[in-house]
N, C-alpha and C positions, 0 to 999 in steps of 0.2 A: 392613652397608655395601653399598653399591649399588655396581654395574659402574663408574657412572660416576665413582667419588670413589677407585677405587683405580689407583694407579700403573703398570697396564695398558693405560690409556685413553690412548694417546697426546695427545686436545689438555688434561687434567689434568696431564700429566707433562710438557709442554714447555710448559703456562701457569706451571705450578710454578718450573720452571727457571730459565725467562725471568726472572720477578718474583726469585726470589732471585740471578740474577747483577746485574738493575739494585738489588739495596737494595746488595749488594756494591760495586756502583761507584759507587755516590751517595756511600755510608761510608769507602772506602778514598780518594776524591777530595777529601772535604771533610775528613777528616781530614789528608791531607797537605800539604794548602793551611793547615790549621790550625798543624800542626808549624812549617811553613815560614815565618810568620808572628810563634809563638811566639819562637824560632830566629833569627831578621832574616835568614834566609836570602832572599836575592834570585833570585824567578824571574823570567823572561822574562814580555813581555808576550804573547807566543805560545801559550808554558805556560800560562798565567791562560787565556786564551779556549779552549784546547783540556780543559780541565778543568771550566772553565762550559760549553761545549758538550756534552761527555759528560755531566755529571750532568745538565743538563738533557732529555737525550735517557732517559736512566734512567730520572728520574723521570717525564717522560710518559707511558714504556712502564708502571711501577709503579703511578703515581696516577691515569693516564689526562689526557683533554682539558682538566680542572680546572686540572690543574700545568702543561700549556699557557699555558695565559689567563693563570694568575697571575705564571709567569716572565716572558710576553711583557709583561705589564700592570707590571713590576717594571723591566725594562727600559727603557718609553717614559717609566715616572716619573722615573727618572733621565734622560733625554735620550738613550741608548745612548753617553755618552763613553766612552771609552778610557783 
């Protein structure tokens, strides 16, 4: 194992990090929004955008510029209504 793949290496240990707290928030958001669905629990329409904005943001940091284009390109297909 090289210097650079062990958990000493500060930008290995905070790229690590990073990517496991955005899978954590992409999984914990889309699961609750699933529950709540499941559920007929009624969220706000607030809720919804701050939950598509977070996992959105997640997954950019996780997928990179990819998952950019694709949510934005997912967006303009629907028209961006509310």
């Amino acid at each position: 194992m090289t210097d650079a793949e062990t958990t000493d290496d500060v930008d290995v240990r905070h790229r690590l990090t990073n990517d496991g707290l955005a899978y954590v928030l992409v999984l914990a958001n889309v699961g609750l929004l699933a529950v709540a669905l499941a559920t007929g629990v009624e969220v706000p329409s607030l809720l919804w955008r701050v939950f598509a904005l977070s996992v959105a943001l997640a997954a950019t940091w996780a997928f990179g510029k990819g998952a950019l284009k694709a949510i934005l390109g997912a967006v303009q297909n629907d028209g961006g209504e509310s």
